[in-house]
C-alpha positions in Angstrom: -75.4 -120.7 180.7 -75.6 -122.7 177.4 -72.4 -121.8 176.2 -70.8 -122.4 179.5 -72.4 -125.9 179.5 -71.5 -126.8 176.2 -67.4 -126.2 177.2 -68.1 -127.9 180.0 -69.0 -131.0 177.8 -66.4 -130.7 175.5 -64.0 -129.7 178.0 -65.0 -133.6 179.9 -65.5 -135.6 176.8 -61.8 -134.6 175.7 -60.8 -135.7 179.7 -62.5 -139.1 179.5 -61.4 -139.9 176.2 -57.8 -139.3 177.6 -58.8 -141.5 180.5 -60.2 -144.2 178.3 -57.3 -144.4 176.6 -55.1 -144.7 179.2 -57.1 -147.3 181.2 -56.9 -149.5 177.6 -53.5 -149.2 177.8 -52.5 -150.4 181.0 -55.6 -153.3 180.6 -53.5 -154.2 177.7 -49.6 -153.9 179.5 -51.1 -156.0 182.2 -52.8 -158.8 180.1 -49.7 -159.2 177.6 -47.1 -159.1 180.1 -48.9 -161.2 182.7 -48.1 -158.3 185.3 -50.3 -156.2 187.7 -50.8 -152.6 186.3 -52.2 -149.9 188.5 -54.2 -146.5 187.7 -53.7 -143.5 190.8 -56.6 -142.6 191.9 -59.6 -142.4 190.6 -62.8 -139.8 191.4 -66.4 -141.0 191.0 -66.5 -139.3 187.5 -63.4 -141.1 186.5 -64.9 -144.7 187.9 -67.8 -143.9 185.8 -65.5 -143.8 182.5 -64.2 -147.3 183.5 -67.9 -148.7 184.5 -68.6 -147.3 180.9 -66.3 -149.1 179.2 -65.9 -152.4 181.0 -66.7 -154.4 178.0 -63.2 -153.2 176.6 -61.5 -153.3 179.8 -62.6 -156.6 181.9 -60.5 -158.9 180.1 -57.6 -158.1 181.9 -59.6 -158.8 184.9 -59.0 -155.9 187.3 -59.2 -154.8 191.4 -60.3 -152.1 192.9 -59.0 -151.2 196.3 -58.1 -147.5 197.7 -56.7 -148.1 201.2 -59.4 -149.8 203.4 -62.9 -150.5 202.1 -66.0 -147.9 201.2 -63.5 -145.2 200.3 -64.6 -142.5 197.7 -61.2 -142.3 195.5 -59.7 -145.5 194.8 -57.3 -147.3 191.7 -57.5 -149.8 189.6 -55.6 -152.8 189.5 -55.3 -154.2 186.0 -54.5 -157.9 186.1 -55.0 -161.2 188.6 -53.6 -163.7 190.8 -54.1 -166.5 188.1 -52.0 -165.1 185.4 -49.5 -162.8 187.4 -49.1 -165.6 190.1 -49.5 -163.4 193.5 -52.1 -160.9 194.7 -51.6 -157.4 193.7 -49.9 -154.8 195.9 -51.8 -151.8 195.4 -48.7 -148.6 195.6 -50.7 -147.2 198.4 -48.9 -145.5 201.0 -51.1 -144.5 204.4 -50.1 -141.6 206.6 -51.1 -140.1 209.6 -50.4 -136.3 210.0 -51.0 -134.7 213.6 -50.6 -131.8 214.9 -47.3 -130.8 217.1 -49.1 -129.0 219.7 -52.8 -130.0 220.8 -53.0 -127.0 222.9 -52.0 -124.2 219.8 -53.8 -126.2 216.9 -56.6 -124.9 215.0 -59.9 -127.1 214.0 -59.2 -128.6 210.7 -61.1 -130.0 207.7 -61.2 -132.1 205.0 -60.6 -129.1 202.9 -57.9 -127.4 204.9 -55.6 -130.4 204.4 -56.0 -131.2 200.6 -55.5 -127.2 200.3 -52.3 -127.6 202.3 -51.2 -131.2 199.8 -52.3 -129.4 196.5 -49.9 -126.0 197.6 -47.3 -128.7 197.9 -47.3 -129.1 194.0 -49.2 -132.5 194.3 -52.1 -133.7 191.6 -54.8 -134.9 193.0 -54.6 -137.8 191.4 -51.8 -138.9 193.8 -54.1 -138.5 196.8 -56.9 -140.9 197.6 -59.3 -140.0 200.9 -58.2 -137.9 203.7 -59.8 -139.6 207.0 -59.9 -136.9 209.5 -60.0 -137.3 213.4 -60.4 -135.8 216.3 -58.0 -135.4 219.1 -58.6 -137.3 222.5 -57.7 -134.3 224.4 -59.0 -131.1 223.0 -61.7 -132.4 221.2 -60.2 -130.4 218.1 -60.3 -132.2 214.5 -56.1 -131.7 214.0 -55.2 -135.2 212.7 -55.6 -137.3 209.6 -54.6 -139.8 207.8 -54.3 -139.9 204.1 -54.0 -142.2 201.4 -50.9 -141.4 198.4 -49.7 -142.8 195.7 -46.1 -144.3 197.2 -44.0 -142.3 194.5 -45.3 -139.1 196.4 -45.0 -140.3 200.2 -41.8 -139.3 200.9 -42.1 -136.1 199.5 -45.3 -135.1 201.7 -44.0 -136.5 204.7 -40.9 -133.7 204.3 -42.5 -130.9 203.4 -45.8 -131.0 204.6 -45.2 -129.3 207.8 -48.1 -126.6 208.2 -51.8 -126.4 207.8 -53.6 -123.0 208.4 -51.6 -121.9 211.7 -50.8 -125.5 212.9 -47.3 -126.8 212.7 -48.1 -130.7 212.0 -46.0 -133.7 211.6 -46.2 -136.6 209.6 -45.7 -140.6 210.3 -45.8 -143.5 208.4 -48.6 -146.3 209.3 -50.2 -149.2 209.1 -53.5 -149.4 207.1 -54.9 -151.7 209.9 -54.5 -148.3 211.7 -57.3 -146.7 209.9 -59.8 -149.4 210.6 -60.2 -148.1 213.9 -61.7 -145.2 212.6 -65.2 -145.4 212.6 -67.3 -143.0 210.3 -69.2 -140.6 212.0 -72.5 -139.4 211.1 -74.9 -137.6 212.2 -79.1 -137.6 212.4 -80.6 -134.8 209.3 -84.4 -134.7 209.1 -85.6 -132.6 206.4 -89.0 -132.0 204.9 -88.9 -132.3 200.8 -91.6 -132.3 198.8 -90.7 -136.2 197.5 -88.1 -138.8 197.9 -86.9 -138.1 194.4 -83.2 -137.1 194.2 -84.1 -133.8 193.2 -86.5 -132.8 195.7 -83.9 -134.2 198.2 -80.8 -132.5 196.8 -83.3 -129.4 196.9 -84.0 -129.5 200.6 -79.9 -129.7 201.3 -78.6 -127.5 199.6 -81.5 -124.7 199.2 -81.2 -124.6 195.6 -83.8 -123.8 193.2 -85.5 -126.4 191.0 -83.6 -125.3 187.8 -80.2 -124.7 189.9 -80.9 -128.4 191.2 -81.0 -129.9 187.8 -77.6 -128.7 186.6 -76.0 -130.1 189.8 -77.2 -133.4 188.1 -76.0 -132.2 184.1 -73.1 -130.9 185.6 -72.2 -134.5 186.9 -72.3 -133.2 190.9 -74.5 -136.0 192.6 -73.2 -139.7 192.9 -74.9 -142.1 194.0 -73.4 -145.2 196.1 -70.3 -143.7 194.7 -71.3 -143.6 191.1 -72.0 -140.6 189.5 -76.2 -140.5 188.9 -77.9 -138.1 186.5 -81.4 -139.4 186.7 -82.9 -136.9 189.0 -86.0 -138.6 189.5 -84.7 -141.7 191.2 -86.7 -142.2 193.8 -84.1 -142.8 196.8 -84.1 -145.7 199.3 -82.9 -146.8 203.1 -79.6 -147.3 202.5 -78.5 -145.3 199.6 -75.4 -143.0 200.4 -75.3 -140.0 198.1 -73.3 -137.3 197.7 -73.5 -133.7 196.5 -70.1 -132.1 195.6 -69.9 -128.8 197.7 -72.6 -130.2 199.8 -71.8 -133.4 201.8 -72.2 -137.2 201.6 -75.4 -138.9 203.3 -77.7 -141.6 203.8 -80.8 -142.2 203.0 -82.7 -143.7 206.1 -86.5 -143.8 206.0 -89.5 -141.7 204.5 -91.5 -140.6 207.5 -95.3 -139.3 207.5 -96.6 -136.7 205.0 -97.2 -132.9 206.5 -100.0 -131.2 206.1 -99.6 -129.5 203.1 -98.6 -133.0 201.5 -94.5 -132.7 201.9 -92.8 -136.0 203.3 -90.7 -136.1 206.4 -87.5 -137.9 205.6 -84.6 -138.7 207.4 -81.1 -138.8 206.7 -77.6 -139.7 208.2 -75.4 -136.9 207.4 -71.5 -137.6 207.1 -69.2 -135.5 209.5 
């Protein structure tokens, strides 16, 4: 398990130091050439990098968008409207992809179609959130819409044409369109022994207490979509977390203790 952390550590310091690199350069392009520079997207561990090194990087000044607001993945925009003269136009292209028969789709996930975008050749990097949603009239989660790098649209609005057994289709949008889709979540009470992240993250995902602690080395909790590694942050109402292969959630309330001392806690689980 050491040795396999220790790659791992190499493996991300040589990753961020490419991504440092890159986000200097276009902080630089965009400040000498008084011109709007753009990153694709960017994961929580990637955001983290930048948050890192703001010092270096805010002088450019900078936006973050990626789509419509509270999404996961999102760019940079190196650059503003004072020296470039105009509001930056992030190269984000929105999509809705639906199924061609209600009747003969399957129930789809999040997973299902990123699996079906990555066998298309594409880097994630080119692919922001997927907002899926449910049909009207089967009830059946067979629609999306997703959030690309323009350069890519075209080519996923071709060729993506199956997910699973569903034959889809694919439109152009609006990004007003997403905003009528509201986030869904769902009531999780759960009994952990604190409101610590790590008695929390725990409870969820069933884990032992040394199993739980490498979710945090290995950089696979965020918190309010920044990656956290200090386990014993004591959580509070209104703090969306997430565990990678477990879920996002919120943190609600800490309820009454149990008997044997435990706390009840609720959460809002993401669906």
């Amino acid at each position: 398990p050491y040795r396999r952390q220790r790659q791992m550590c190499i493996r991300d310091r040589n990753e961020n130091d490419i991504l440092k690199g890159r986000l200097k350069d276009l902080a630089n392009a965009a400040f000498r050439q008084n011109r709007y520079t753009y990153t694709n997207f960017l994961s929580a561990a990637d955001m983290e990098v930048f948050y890192s090194n703001l010092e270096q990087l805010s002088f450019a000044g900078y936006t973050i968008f990626g789509g419509r607001e509270s999404c996961d993945r999102v760019m940079i925009a190196f650059g503003n409207e004072a020296d470039c003269g105009y509001a930056p136009a992030f190269p984000i292209c929105t999509m809705k992809v639906s199924a061609v028969s209600d009747k003969f789709s399957d129930d789809l996930n999040h997973r299902d179609f990123l699996g079906a975008l990555m066998n298309l050749g594409i880097e994630r990097e080119m692919v922001g959130d997927i907002l899926v949603t449910e049909s009207t009239h089967s009830g059946k989660h067979n629609n999306a819409y997703i959030f690309c790098v323009d350069t890519v649209a075209d080519y996923i609005a071709e060729n993506l044409t199956k997910i699973r057994h569903t034959n889809v289709k694919c439109t152009f949008c609006s990004t007003q369109d997403t905003y009528e889709i509201q986030i869904k979540k769902e009531p999780l009470h759960i009994i952990a022994a604190s409101a610590r992240a790590d008695a929390v993250t725990a409870t969820i995902t069933g884990l032992s207490r040394s199993s739980t602690s490498l979710l945090f080395r290995e950089k696979k909790f965020s918190l309010n979509n920044r990656l956290y590694e200090n386990s014993s942050y004591q959580l509070k109402p209104g703090d969306v977390f997430s565990i990678r292969g477990y879920g996002k959630y919120e943190f609600v309330e800490t309820g009454s203790a149990t008997r044997k001392g435990r706390l009840n806690i609720e959460l809002l689980r993401y669906i």
